[in-house]
C-alpha positions in Angstrom: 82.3 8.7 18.2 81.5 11.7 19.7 82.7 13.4 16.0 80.1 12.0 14.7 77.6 12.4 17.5 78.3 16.5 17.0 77.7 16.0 13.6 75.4 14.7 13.2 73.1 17.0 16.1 74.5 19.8 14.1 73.2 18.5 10.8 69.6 18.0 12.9 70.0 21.6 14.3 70.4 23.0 11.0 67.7 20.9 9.2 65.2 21.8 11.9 66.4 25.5 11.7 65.5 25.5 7.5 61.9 24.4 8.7 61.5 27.2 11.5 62.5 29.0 9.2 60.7 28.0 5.8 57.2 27.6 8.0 57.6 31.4 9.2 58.5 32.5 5.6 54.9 30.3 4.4 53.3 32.1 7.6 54.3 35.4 6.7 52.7 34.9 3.2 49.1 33.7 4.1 49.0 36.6 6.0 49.7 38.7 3.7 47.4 37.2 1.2 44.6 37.6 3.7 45.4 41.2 3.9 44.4 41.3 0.6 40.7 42.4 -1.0 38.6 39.5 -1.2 39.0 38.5 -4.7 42.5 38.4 -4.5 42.6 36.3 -1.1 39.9 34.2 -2.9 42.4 33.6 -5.7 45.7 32.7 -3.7 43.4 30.7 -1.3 42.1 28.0 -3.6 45.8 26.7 -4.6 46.5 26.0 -0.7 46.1 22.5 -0.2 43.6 21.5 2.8 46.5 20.0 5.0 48.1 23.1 5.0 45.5 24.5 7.5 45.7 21.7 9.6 49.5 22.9 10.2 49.4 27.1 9.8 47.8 29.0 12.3 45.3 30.0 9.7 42.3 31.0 12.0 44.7 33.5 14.6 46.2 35.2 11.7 42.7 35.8 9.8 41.6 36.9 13.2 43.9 39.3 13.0 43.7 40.2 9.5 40.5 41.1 9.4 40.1 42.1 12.8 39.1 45.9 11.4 38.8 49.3 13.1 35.9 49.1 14.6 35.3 48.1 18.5 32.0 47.3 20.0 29.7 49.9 20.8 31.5 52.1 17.5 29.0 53.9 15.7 29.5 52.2 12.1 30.5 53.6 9.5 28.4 55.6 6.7 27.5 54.0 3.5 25.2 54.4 1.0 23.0 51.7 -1.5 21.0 51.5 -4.3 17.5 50.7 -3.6 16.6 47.0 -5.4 15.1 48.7 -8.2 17.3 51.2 -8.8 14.9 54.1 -8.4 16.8 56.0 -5.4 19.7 55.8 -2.9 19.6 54.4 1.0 22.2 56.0 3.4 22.5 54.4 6.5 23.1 57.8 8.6 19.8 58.9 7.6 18.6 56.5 10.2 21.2 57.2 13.3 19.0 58.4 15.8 15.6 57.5 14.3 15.6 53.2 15.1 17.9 50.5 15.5 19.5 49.1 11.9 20.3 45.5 11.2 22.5 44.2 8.8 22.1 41.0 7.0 24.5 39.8 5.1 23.8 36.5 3.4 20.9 35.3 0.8 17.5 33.6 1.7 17.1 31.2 -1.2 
């Protein structure tokens, strides 16, 4: 009895070892497809069924992921747009120092 009793925990032990180990293999790889550009995370993303963010850590690792650089009170960090019409080029350093910038990111209609 107690043959099988050690089997039998071993056999649990090992089974339960393959899924530590298989769930840190499919943690591993969502965060390395949210390392990715946008498009490409977009891409893997939408063949990842919905339970599979009720079981991986999904919103710590993109926390992580795309935690960034920056901290608060960083200055941020030059770019420069086209105008909506096309006719000349905005650089946001030309405003440090002159007034206070917001960003919007997002669409109105």
């Amino acid at each position: 009895m107690n043959a099988q009793l050690i089997s039998v925990t071993t056999k649990l032990l090992k089974i339960a070892g393959a899924l530590v180990a298989l769930y840190a293999v499919v943690t591993a790889a969502l965060f390395s497809v949210m390392l990715q550009s946008p498009d490409k995370f977009a891409g893997a993303m939408k063949y990842v069924p919905w339970p599979a963010f009720v079981v991986l850590p999904f919103k710590p690792l993109w926390n992580v992921a795309r935690k960034g650089q920056l901290d608060v009170g960083d200055l941020a960090p030059d770019f420069s747009l086209d105008t909506p019409d096309h006719k000349s080029t905005f650089q946001l350093s030309s405003m440090r120092g002159q007034k206070p910038v917001v960003l919007v990111f997002g669409s109105y209609t």
